[in-house]
C-alpha positions as CSV (number, residue, x, y, z in Angstrom):
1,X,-23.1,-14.5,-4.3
2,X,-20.3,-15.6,-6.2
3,X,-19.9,-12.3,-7.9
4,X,-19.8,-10.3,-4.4
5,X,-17.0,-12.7,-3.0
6,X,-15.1,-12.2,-6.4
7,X,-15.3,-8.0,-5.8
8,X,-14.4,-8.5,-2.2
9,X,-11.5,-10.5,-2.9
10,X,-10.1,-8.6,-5.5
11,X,-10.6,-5.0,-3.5
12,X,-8.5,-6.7,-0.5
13,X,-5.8,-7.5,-2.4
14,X,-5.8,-4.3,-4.3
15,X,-5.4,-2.5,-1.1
16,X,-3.1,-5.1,1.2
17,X,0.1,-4.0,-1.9
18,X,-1.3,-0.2,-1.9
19,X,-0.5,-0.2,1.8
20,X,2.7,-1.7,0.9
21,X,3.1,0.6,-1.5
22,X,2.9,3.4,0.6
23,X,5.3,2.4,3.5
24,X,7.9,1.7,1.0
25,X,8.3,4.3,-0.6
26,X,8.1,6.5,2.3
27,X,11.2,4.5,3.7
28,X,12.9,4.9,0.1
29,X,12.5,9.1,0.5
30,X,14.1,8.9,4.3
31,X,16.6,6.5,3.2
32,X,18.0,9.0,0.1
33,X,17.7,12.4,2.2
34,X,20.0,10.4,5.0
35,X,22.6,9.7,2.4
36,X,25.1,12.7,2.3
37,X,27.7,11.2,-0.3
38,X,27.4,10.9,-4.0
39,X,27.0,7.0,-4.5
40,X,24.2,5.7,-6.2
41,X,23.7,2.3,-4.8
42,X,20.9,2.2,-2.3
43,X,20.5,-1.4,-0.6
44,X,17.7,-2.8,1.9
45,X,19.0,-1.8,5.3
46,X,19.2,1.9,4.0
47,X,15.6,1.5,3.0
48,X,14.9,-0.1,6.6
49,X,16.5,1.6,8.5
50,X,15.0,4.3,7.8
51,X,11.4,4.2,8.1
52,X,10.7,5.0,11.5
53,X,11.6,8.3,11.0
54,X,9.3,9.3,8.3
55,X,6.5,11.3,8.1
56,X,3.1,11.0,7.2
57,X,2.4,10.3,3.5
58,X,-0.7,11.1,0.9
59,X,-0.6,10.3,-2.4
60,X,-3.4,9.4,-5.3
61,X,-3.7,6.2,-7.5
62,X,-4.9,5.2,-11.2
63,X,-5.4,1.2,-11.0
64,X,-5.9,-1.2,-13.8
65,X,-6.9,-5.0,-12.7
66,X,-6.3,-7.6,-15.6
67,X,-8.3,-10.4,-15.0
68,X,-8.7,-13.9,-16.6
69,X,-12.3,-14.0,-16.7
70,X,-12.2,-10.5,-18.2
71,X,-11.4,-9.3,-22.2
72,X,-10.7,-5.6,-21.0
73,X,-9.2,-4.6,-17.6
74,X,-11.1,-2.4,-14.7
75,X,-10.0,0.8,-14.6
76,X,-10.2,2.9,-10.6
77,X,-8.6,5.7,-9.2
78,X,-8.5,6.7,-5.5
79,X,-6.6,8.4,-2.6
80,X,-4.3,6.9,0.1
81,X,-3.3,8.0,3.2
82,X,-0.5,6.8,6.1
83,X,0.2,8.0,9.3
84,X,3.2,6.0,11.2
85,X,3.2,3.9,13.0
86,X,-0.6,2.1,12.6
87,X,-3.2,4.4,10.7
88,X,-3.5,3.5,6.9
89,X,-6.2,4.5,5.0
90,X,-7.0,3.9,0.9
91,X,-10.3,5.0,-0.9
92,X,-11.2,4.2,-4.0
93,X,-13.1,7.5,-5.7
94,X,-14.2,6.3,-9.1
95,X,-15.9,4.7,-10.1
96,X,-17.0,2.7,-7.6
97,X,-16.4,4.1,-4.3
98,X,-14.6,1.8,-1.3
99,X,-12.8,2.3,2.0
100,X,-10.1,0.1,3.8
101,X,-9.3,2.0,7.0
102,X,-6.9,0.6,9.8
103,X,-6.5,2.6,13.2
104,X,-4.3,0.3,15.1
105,X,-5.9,-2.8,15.8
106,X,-9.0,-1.7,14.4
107,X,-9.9,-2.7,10.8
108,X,-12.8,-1.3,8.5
109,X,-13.7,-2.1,5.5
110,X,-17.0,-0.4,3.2
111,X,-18.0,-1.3,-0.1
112,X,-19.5,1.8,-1.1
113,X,-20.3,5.5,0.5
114,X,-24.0,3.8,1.6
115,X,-22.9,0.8,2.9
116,X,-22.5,0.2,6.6
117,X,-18.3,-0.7,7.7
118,X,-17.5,-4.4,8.1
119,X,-15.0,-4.8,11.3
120,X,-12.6,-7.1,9.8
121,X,-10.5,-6.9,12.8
122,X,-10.6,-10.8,13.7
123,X,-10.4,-12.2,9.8
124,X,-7.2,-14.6,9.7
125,X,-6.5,-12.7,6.8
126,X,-6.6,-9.3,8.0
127,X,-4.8,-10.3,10.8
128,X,-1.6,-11.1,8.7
129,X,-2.0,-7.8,6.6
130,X,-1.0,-5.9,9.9
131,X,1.1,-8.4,11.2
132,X,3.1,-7.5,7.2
133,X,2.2,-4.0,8.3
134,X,4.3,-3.9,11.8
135,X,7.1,-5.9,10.2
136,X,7.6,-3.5,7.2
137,X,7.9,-0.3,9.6
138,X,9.5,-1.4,12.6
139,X,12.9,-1.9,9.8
140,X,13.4,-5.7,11.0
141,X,15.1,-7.2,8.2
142,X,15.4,-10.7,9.9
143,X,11.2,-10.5,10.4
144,X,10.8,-9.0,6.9
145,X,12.8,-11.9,5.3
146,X,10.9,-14.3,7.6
147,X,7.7,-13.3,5.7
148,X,8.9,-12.5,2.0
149,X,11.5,-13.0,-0.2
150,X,13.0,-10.3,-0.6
151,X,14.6,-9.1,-4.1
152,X,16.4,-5.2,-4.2
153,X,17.7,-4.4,-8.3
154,X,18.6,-1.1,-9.3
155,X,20.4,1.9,-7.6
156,X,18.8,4.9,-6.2
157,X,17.8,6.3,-10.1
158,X,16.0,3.6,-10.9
159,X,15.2,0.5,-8.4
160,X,12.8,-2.5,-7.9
161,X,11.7,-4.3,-5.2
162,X,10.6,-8.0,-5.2
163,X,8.3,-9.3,-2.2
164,X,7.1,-12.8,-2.4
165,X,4.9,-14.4,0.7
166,X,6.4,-17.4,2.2
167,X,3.5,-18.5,3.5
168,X,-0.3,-18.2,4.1
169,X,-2.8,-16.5,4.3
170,X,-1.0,-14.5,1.9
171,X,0.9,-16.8,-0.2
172,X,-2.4,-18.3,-1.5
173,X,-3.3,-15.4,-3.3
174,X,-0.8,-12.9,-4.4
175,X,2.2,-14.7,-5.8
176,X,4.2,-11.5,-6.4
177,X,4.5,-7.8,-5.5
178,X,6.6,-5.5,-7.0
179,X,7.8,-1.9,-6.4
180,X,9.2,0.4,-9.5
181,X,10.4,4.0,-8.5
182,X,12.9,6.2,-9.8
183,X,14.7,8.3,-6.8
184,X,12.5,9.1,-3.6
185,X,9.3,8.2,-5.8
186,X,7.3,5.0,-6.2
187,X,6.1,5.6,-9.7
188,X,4.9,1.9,-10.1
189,X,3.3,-1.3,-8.4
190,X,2.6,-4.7,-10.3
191,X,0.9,-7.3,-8.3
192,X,0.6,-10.7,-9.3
193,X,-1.8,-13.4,-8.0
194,X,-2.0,-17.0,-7.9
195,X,-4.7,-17.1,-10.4
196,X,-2.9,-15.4,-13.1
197,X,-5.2,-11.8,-12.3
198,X,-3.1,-9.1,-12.5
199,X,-3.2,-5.0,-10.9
200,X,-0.8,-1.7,-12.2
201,X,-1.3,1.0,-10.0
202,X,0.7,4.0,-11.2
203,X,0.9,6.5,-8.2
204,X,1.3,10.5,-8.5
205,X,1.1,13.5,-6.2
206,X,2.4,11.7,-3.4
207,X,3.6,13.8,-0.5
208,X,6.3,11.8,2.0
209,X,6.1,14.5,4.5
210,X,2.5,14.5,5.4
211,X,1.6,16.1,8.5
212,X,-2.3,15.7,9.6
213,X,-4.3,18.1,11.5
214,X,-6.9,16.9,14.2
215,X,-10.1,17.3,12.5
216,X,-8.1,15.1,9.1
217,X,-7.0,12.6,11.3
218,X,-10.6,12.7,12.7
219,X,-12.1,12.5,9.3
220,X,-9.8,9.8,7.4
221,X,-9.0,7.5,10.3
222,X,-12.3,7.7,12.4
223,X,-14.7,8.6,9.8
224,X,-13.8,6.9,6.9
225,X,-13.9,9.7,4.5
226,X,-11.0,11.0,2.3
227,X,-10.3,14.7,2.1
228,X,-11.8,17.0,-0.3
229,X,-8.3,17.5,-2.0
230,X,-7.4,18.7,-5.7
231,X,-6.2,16.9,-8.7
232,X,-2.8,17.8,-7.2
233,X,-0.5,17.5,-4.5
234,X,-1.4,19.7,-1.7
């Protein structure tokens, strides 16, 4: 039993910061193709002021989860998929297989391609996640900084951003989540929890101009099921 809460636990908040992930660096794309002079700085009102006019965004994931209780980390890789302004999907492919989907206010969550979905739409803890998840793409700074510290470094070649809960349910397990991308790419996330665990996700193929047909929307969102898409960017 103890094992099964430990997974659970861990796969939640691997995919609360990939969701964060994503929207971010969808804002950081719209924020640099809005800029028409040559300066280099890029601040946080660029990057929210921007995000409600992006488009959809796909990308895929390599993750590595150090953890204390561990000598050598867990390796996954998966898909993730947004659709502005409330339908997130991620799905880990290898090698265990797990979906988190959220379709407004409903919240899925399966273990494994056999399992049945778990409606985790009235967990306390859920309930923040999309409560971070509106605050992050309606651009509110004033919310944003109600929720997180907030840390920006760098200019538009190479930035970081810093987000650190202010309070629970959040705050009482991931102490730390930060965002490394160079230009309109996220290249790099680095979450760190109260317990000293520790997950790099390194992203690639990501697409911040995503445009999904019915019958994907049908099959990511409702479904549960990621798209039979190539080692590459589509």
């Amino acid at each position: 039993m103890a094992r099964a809460h430990f997974s659970w636990k861990s796969r939640m908040r691997s995919a609360i910061a990939c969701a964060l992930g994503a929207i971010l660096s969808s804002s950081a794309l719209c924020a640099q193709a809005q800029l028409h002079d040559a300066s280099r700085s890029l601040t946080l009102e660029q990057l929210l002021r921007s995000m409600a006019t992006s488009a959809g965004v796909s990308a895929q994931f390599e993750e590595r989860k150090e953890l204390a209780l561990l000598s050598a980390p867990l390796e996954s890789r998966g898909r993730l998929y947004f659709e502005p302004p409330d339908r997130f999907a991620r799905f880990t492919t290898g090698p265990a297989v797990t979906a988190l989907v959220i379709d407004g206010e409903r919240v899925h969550f399966r273990e494994s391609s056999d399992a049945e979905a778990l409606d985790l739409s009235g967990n306390p803890m859920t309930r923040a996640f999309v409560e971070n998840f509106i605050a992050l793409w309606s651009g509110d700074r004033e919310r944003l900084e109600r929720l997180y510290d907030v840390t920006l470094a760098g200019d538009r070649a190479r930035w970081e951003l810093s987000l650190a809960p202010r309070a629970g349910p959040l705050d009482r397990f991931i102490e730390r989540i930060t965002l490394r991308g160079r230009e309109a790419a996220l290249t790099q996330m680095i979450v760190r929890e109260t317990d000293g665990d520790r997950t790099v996700t390194e992203f690639a193929a990501m697409r911040l101009d995503r445009a999904f047909s019915a019958d994907e929307r049908q099959q990511i969102f409702a479904r549960g099921v990621p798209l039979d898409e190539p080692a590459e960017a589509r």
